[in-house]
PQR file with spaces between the fields and no chain letter, atoms N, CA, C, O and H, PARSE charges and radii, in Angstrom:
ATOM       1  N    UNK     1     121.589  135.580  190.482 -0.4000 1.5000
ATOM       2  CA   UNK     1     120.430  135.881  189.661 -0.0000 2.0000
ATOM       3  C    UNK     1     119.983  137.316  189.932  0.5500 1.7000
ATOM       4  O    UNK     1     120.314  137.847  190.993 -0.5500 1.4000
ATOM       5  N    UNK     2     119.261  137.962  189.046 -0.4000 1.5000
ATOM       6  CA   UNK     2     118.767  139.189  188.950 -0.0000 2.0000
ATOM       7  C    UNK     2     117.513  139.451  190.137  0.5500 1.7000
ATOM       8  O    UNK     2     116.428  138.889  189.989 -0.5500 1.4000
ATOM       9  H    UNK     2     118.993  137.531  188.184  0.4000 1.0000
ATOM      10  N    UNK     3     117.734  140.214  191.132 -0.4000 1.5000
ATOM      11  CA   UNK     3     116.497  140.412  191.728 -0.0000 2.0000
ATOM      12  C    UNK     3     115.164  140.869  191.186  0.5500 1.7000
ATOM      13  O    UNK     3     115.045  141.470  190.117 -0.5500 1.4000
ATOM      14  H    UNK     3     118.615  140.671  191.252  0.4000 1.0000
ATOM      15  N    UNK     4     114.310  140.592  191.877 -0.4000 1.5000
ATOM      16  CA   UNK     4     112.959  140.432  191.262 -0.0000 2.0000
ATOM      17  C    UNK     4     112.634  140.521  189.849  0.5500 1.7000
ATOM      18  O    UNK     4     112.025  141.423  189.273 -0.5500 1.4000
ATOM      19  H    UNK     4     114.407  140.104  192.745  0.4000 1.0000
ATOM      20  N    UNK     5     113.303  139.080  189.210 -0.4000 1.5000
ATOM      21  CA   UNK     5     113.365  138.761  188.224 -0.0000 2.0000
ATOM      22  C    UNK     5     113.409  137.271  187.990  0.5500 1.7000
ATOM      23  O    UNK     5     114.484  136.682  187.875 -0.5500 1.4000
ATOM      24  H    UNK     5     113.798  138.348  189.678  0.4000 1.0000
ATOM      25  N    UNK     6     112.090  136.584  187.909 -0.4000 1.5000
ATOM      26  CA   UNK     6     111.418  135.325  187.587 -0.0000 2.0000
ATOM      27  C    UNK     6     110.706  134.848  186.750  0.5500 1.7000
ATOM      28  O    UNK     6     110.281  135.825  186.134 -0.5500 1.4000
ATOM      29  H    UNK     6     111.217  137.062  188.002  0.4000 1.0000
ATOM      30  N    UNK     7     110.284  133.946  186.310 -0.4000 1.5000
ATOM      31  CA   UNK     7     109.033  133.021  185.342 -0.0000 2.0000
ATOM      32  C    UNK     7     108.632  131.876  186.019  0.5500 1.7000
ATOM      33  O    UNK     7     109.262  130.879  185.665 -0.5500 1.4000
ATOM      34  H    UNK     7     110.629  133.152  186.810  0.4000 1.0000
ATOM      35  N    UNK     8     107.841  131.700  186.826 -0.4000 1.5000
ATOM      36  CA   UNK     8     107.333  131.149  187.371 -0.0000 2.0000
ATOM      37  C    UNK     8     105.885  130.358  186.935  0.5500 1.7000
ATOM      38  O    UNK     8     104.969  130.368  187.757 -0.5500 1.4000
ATOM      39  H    UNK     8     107.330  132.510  187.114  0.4000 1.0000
ATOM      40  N    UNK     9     105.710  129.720  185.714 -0.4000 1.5000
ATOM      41  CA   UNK     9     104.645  129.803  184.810 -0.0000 2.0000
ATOM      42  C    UNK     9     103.971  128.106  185.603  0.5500 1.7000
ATOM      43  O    UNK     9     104.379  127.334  186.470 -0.5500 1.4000
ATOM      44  H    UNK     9     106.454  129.712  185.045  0.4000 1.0000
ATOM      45  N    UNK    10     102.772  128.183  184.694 -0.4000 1.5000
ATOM      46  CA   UNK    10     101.507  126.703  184.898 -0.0000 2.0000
ATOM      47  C    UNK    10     102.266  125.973  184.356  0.5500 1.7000
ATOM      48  O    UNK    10     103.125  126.568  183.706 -0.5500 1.4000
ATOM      49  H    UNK    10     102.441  128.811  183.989  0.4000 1.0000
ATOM      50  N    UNK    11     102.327  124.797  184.343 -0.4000 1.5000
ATOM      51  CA   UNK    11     102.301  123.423  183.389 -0.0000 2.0000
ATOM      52  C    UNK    11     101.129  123.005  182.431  0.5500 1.7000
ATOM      53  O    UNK    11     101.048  122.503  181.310 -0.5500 1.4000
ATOM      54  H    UNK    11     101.629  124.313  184.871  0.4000 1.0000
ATOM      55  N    UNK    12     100.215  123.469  183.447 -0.4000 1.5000
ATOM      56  CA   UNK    12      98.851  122.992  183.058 -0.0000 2.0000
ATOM      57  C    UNK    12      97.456  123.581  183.644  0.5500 1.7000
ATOM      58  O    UNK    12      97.754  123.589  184.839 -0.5500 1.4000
ATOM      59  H    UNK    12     100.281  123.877  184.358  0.4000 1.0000
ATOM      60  N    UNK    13      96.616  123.897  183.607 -0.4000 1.5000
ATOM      61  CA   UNK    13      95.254  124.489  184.333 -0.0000 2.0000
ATOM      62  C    UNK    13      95.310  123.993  185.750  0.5500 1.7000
ATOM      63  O    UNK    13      94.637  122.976  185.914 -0.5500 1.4000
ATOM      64  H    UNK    13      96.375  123.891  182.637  0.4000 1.0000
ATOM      65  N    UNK    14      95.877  124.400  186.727 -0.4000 1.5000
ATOM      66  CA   UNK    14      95.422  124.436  188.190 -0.0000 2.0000
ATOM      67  C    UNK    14      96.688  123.125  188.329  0.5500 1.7000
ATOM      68  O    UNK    14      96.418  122.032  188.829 -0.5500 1.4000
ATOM      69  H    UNK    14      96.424  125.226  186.594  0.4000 1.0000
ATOM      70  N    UNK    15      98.228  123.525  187.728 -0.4000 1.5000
ATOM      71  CA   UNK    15      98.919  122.957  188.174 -0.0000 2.0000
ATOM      72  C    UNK    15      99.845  123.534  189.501  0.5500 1.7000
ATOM      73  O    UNK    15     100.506  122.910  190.331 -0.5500 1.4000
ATOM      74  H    UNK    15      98.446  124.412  187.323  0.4000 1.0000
ATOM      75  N    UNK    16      99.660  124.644  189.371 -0.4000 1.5000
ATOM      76  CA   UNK    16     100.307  125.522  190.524 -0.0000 2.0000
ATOM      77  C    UNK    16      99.382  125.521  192.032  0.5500 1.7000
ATOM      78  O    UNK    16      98.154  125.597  192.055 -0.5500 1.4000
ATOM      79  H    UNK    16      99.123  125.151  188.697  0.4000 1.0000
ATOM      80  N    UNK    17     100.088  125.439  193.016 -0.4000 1.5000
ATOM      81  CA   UNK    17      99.359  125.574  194.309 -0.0000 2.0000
ATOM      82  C    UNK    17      98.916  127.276  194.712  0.5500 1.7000
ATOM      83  O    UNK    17      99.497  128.047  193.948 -0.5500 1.4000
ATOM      84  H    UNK    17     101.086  125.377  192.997  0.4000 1.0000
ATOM      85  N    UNK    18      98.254  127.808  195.471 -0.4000 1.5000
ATOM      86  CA   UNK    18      98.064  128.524  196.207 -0.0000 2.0000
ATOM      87  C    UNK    18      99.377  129.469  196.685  0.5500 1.7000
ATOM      88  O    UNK    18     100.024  128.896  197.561 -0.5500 1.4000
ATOM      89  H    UNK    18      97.781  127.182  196.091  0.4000 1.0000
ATOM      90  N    UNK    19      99.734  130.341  196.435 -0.4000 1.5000
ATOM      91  CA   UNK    19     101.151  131.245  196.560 -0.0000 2.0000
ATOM      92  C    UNK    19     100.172  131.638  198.039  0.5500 1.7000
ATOM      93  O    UNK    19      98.981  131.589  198.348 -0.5500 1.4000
ATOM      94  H    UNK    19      99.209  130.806  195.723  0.4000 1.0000
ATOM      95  N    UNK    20     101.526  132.059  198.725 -0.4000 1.5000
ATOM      96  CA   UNK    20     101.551  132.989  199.998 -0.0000 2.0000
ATOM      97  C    UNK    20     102.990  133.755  200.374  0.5500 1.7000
ATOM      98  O    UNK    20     104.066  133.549  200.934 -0.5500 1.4000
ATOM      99  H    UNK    20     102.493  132.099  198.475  0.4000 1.0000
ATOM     100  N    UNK    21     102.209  134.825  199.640 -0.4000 1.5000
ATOM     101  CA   UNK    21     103.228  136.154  199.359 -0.0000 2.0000
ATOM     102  C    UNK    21     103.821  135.664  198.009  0.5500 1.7000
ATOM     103  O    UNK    21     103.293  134.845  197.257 -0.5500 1.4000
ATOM     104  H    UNK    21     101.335  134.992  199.185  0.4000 1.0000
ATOM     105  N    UNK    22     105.314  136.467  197.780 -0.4000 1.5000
ATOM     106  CA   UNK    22     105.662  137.128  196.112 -0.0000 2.0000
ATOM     107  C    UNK    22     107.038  136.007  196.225  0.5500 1.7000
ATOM     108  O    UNK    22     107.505  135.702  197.322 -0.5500 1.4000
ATOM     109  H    UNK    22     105.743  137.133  198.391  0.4000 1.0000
ATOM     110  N    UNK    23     107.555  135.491  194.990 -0.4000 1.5000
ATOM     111  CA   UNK    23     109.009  135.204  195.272 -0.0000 2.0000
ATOM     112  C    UNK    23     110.082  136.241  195.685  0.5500 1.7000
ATOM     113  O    UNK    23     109.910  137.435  195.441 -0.5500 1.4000
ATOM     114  H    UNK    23     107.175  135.738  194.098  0.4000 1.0000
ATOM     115  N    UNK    24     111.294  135.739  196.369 -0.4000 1.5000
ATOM     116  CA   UNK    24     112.421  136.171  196.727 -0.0000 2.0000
ATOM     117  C    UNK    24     113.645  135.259  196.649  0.5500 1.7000
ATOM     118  O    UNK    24     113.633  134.041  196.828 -0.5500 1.4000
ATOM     119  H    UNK    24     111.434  134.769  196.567  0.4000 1.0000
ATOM     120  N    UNK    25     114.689  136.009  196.360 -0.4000 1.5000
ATOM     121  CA   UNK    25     116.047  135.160  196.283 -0.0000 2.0000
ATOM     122  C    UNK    25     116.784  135.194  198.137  0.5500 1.7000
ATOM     123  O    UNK    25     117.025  136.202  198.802 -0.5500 1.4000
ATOM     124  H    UNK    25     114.699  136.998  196.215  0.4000 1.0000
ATOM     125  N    UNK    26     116.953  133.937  198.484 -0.4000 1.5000
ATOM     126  CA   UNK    26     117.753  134.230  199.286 -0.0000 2.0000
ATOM     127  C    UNK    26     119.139  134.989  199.462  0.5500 1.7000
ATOM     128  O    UNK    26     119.221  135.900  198.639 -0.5500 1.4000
ATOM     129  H    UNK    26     116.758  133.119  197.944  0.4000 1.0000
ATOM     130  N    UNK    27     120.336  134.881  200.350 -0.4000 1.5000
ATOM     131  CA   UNK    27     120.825  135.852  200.216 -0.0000 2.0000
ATOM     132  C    UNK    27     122.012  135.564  199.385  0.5500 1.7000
ATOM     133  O    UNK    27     122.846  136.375  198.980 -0.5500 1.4000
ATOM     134  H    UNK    27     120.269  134.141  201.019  0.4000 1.0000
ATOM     135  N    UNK    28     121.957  134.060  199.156 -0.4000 1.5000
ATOM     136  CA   UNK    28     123.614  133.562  198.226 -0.0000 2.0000
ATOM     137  C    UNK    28     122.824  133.727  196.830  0.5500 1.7000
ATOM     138  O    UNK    28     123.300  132.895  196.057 -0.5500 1.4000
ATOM     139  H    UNK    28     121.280  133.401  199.485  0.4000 1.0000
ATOM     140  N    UNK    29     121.707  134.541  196.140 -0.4000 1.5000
ATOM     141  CA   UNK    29     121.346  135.073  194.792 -0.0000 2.0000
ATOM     142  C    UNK    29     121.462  133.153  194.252  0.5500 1.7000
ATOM     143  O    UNK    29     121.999  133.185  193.144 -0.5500 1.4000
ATOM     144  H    UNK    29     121.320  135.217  196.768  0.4000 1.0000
ATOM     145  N    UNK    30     121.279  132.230  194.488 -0.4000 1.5000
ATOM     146  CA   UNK    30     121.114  130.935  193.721 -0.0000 2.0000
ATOM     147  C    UNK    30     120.064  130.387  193.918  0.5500 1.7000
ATOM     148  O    UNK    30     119.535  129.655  193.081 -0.5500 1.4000
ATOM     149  H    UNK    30     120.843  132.204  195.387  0.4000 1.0000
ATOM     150  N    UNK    31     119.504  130.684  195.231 -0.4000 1.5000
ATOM     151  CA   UNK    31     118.203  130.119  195.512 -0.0000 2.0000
ATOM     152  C    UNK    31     116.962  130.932  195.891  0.5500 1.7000
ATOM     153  O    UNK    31     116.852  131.634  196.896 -0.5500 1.4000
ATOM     154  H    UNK    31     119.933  131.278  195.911  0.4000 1.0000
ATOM     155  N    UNK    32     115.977  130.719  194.868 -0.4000 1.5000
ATOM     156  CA   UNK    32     114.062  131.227  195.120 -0.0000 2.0000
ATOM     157  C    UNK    32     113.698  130.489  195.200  0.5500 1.7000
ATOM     158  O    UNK    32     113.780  129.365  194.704 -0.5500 1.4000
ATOM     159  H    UNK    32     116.066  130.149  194.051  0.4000 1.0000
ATOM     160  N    UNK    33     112.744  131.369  196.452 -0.4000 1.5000
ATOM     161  CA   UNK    33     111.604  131.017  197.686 -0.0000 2.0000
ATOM     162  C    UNK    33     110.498  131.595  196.999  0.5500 1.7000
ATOM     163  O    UNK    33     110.524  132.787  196.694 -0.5500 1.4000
ATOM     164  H    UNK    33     112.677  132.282  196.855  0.4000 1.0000
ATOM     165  N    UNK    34     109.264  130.663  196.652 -0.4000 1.5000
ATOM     166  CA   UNK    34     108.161  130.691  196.754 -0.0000 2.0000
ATOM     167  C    UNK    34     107.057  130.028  197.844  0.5500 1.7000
ATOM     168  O    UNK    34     106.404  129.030  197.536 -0.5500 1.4000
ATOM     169  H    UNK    34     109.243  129.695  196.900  0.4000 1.0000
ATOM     170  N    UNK    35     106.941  130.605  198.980 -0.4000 1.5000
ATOM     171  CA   UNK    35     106.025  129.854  199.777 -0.0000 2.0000
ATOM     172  C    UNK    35     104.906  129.980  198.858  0.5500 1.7000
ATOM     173  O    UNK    35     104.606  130.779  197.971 -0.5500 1.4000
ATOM     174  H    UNK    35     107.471  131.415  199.231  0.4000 1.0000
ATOM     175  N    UNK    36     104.050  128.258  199.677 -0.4000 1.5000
ATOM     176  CA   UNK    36     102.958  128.155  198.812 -0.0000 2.0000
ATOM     177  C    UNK    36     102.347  127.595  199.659  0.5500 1.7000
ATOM     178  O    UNK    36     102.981  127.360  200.688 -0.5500 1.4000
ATOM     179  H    UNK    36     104.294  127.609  200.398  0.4000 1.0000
ATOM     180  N    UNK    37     100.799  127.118  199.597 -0.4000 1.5000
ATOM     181  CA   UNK    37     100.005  126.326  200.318 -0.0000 2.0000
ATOM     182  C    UNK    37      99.926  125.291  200.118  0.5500 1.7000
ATOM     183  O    UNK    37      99.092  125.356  199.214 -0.5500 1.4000
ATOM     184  H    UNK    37     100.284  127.308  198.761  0.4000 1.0000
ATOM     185  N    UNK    38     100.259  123.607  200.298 -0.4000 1.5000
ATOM     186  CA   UNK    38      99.953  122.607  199.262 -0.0000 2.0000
ATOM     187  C    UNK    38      98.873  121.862  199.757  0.5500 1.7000
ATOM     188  O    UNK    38      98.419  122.258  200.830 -0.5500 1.4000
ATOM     189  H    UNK    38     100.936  123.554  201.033  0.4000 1.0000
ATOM     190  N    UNK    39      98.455  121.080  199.346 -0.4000 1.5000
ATOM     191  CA   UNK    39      97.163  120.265  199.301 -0.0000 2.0000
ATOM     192  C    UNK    39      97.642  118.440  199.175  0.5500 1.7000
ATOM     193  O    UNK    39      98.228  117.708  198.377 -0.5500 1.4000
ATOM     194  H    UNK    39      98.824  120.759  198.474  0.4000 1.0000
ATOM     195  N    UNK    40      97.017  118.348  200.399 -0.4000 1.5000
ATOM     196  CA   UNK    40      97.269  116.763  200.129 -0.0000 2.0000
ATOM     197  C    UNK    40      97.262  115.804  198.831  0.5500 1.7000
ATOM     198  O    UNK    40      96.330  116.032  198.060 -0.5500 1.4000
ATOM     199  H    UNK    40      96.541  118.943  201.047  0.4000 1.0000
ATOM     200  N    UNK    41      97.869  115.094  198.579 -0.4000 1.5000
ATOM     201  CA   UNK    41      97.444  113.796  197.199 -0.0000 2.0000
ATOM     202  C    UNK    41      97.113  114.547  195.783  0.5500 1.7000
ATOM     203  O    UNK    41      96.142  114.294  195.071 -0.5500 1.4000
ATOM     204  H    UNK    41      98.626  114.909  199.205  0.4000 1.0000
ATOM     205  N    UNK    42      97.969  115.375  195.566 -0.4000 1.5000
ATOM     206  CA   UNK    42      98.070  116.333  194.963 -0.0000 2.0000
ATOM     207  C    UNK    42      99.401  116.599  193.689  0.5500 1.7000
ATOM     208  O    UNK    42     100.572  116.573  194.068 -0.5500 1.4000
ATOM     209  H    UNK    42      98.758  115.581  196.144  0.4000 1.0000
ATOM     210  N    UNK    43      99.204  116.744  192.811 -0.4000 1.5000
ATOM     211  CA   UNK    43     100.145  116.491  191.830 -0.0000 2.0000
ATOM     212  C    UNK    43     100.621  118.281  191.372  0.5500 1.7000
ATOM     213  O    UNK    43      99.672  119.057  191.262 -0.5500 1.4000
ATOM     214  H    UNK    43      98.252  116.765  192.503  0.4000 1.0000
ATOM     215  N    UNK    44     101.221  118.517  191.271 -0.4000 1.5000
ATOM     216  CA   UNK    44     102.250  119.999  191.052 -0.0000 2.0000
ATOM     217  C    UNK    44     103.252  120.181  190.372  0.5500 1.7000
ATOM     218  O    UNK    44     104.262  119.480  190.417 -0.5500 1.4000
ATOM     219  H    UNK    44     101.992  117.887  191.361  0.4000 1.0000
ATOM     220  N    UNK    45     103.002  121.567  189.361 -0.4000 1.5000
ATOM     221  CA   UNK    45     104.283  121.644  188.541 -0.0000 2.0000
ATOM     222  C    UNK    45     104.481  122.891  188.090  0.5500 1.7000
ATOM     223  O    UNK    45     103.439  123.418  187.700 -0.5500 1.4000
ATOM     224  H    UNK    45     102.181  122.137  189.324  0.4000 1.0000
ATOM     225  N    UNK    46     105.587  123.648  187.990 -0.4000 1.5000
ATOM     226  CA   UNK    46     105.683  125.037  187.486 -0.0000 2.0000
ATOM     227  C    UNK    46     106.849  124.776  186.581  0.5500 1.7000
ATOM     228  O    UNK    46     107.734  123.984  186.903 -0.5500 1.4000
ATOM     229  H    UNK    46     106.433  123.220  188.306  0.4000 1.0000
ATOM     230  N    UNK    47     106.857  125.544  185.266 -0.4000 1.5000
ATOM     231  CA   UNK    47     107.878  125.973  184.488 -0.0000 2.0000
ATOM     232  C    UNK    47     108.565  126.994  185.044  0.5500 1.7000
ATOM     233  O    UNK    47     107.874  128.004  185.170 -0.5500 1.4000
ATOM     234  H    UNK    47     106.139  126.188  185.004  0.4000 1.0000
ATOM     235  N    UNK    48     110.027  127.122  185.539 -0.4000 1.5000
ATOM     236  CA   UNK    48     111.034  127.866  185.769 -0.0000 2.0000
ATOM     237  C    UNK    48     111.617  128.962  184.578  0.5500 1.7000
ATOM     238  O    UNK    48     112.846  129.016  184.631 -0.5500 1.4000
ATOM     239  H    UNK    48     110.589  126.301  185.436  0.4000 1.0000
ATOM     240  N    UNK    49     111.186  129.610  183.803 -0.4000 1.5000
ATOM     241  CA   UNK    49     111.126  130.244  182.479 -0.0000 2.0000
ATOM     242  C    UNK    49     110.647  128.622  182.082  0.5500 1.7000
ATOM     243  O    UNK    49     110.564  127.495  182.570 -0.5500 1.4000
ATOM     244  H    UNK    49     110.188  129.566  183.760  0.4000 1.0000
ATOM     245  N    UNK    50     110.367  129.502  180.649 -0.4000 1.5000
ATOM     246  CA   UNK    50     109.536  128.385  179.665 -0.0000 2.0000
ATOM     247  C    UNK    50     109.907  129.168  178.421  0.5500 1.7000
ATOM     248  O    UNK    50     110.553  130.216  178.409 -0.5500 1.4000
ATOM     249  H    UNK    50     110.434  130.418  180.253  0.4000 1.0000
ATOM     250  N    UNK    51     109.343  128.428  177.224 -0.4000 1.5000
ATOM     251  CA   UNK    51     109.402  129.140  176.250 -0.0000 2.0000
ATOM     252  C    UNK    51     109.290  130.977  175.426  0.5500 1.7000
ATOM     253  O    UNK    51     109.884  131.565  174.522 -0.5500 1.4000
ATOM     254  H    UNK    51     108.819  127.576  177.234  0.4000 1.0000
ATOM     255  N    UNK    52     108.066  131.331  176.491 -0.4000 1.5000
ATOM     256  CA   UNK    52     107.455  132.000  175.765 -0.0000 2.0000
ATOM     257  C    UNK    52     107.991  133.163  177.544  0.5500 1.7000
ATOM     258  O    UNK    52     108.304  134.332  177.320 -0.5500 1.4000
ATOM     259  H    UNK    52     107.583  130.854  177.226  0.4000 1.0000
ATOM     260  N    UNK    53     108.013  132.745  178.817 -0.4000 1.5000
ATOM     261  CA   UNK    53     108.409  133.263  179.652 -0.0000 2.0000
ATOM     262  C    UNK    53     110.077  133.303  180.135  0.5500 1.7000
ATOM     263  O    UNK    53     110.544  132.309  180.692 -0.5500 1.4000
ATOM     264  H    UNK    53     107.758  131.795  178.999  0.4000 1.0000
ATOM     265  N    UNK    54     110.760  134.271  179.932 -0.4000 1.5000
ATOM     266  CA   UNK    54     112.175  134.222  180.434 -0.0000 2.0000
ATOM     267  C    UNK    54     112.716  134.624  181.381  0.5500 1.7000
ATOM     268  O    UNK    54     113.928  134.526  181.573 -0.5500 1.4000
ATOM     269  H    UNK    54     110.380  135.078  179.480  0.4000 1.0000
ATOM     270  N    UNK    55     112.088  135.029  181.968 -0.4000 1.5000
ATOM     271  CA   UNK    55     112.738  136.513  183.254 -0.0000 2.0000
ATOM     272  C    UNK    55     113.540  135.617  184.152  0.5500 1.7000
ATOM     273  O    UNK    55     114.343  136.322  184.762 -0.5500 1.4000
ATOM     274  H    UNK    55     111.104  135.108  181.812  0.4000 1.0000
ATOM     275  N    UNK    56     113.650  134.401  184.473 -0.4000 1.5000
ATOM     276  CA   UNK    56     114.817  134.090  185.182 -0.0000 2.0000
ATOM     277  C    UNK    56     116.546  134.331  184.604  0.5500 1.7000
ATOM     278  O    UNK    56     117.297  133.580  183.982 -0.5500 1.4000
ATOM     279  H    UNK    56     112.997  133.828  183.978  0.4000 1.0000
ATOM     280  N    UNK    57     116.689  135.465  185.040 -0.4000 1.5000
ATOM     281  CA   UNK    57     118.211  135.698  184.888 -0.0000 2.0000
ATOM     282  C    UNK    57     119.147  136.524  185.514  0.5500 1.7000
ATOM     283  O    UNK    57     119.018  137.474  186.287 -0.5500 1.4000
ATOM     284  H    UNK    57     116.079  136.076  185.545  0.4000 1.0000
ATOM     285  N    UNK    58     120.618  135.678  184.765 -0.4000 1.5000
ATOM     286  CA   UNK    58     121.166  136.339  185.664 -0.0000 2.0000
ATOM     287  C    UNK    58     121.847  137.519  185.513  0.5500 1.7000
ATOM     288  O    UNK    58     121.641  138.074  184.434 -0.5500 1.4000
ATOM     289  H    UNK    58     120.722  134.906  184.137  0.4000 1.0000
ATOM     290  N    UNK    59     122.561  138.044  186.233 -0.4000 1.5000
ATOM     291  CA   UNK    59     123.089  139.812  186.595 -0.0000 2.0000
ATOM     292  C    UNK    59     123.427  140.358  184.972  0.5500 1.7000
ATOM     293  O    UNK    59     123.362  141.550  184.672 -0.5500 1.4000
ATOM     294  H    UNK    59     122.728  137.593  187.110  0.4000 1.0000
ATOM     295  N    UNK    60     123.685  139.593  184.286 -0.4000 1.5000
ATOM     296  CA   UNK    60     124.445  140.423  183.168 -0.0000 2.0000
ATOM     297  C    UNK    60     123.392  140.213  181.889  0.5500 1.7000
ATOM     298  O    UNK    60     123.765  140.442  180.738 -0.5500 1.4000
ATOM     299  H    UNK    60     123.738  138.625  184.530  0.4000 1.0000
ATOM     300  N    UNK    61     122.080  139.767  182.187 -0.4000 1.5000
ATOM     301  CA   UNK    61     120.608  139.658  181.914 -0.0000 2.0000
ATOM     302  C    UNK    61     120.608  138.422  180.726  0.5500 1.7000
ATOM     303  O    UNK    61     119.989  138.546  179.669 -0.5500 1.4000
ATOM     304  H    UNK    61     121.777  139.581  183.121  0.4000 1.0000
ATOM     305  N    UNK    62     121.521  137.038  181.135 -0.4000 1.5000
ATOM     306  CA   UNK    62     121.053  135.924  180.420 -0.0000 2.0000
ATOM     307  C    UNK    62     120.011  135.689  180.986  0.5500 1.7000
ATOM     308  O    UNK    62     119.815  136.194  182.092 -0.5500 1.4000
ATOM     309  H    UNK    62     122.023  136.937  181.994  0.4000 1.0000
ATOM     310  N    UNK    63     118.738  134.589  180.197 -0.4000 1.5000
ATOM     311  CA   UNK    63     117.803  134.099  180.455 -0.0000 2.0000
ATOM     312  C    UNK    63     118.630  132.725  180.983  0.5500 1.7000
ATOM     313  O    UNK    63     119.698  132.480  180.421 -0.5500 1.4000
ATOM     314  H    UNK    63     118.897  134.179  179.298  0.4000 1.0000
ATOM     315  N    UNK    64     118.132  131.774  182.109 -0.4000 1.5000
ATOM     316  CA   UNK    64     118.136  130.558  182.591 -0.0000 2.0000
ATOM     317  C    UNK    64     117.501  129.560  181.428  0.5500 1.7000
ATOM     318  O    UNK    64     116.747  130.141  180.647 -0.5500 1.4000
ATOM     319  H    UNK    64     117.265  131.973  182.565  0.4000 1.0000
ATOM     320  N    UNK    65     117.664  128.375  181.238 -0.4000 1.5000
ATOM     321  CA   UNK    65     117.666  127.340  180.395 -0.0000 2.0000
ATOM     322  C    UNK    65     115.996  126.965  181.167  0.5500 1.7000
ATOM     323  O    UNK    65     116.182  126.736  182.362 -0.5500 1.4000
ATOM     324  H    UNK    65     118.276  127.902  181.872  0.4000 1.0000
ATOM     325  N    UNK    66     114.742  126.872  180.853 -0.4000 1.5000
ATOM     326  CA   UNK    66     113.680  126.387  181.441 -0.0000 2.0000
ATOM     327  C    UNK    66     113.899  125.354  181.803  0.5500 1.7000
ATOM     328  O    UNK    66     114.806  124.690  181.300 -0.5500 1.4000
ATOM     329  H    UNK    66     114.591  127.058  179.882  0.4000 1.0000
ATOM     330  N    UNK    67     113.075  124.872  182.863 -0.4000 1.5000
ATOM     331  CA   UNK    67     113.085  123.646  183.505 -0.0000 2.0000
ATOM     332  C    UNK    67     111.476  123.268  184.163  0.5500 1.7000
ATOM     333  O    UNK    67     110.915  124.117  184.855 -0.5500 1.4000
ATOM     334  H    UNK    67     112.339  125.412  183.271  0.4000 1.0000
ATOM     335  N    UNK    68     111.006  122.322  183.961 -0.4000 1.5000
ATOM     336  CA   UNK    68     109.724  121.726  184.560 -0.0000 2.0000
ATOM     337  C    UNK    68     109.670  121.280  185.709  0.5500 1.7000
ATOM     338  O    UNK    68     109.463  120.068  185.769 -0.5500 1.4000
ATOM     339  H    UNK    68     111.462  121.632  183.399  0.4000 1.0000
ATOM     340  N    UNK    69     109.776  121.790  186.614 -0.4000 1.5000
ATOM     341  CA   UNK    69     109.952  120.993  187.896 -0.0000 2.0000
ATOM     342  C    UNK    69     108.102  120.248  188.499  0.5500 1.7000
ATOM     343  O    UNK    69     106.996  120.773  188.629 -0.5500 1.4000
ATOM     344  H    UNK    69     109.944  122.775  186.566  0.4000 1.0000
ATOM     345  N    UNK    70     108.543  119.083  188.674 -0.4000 1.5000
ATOM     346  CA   UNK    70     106.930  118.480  188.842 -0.0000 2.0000
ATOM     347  C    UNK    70     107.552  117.667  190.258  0.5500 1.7000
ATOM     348  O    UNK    70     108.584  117.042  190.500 -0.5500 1.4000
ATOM     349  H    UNK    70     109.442  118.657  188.568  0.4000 1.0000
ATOM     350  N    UNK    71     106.031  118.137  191.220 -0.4000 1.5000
ATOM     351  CA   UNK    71     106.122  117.579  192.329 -0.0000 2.0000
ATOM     352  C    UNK    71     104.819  116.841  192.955  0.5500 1.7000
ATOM     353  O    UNK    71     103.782  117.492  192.823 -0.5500 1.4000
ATOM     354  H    UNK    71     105.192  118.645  191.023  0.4000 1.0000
ATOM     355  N    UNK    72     104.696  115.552  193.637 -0.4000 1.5000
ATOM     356  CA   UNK    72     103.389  115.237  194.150 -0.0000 2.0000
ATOM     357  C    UNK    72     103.645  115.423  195.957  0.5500 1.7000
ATOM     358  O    UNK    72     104.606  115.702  196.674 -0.5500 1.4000
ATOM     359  H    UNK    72     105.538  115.024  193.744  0.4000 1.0000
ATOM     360  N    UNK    73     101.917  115.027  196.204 -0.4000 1.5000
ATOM     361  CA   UNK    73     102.349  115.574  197.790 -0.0000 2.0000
ATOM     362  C    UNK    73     101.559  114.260  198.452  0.5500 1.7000
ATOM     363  O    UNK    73     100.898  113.458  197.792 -0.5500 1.4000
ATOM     364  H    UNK    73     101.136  114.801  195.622  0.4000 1.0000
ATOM     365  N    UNK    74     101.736  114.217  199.676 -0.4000 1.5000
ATOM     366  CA   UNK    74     101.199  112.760  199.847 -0.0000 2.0000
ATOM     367  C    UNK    74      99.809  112.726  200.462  0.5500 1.7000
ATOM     368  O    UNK    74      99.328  113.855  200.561 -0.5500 1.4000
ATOM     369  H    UNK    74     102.273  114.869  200.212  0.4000 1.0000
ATOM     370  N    UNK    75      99.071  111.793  200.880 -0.4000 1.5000
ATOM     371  CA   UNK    75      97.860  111.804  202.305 -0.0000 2.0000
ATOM     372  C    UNK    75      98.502  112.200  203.488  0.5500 1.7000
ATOM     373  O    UNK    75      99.708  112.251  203.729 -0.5500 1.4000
ATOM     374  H    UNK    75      99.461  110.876  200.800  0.4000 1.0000
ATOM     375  N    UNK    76      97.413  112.507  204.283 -0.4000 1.5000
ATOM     376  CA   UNK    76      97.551  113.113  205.207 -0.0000 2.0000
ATOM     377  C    UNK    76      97.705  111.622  206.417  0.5500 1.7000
ATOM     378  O    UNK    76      97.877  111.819  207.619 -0.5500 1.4000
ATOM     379  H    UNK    76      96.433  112.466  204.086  0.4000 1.0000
């Protein structure tokens, strides 16, 4: 994938957690790291490009196919 080149979008109003620091690709370029803060009992989701956002791509500047990734978190 293209360095510092992401879409990292909401699902929904206050579906995203708390970021700590910027994304980065590790070093095999397949996998981004977004540390984040999460919150207990807590429901989470970011669009990976989306419609209207594309910047995930790769070296020869395709856009990535969006994807919804939705995650919950448990009690403490």
């Amino acid at each position: 994938m293209a360095d510092n080149s992401w879409s990292w979008s909401t699902a929904w109003q206050g579906s995203t957690p708390e970021t700590l620091g910027k994304p980065k690709y590790e070093a095999d370029r397949k996998t981004c790291v977004l540390k984040v803060k999460l919150e207990p009992n807590n429901t989470y989701a970011y669009w990976l490009n989306s419609e209207k956002f594309k910047n995930f791509k790769d070296r020869q500047g395709h856009s990535a196919v969006p994807y919804l990734l939705v995650f919950q978190t448990k009690n403490k």
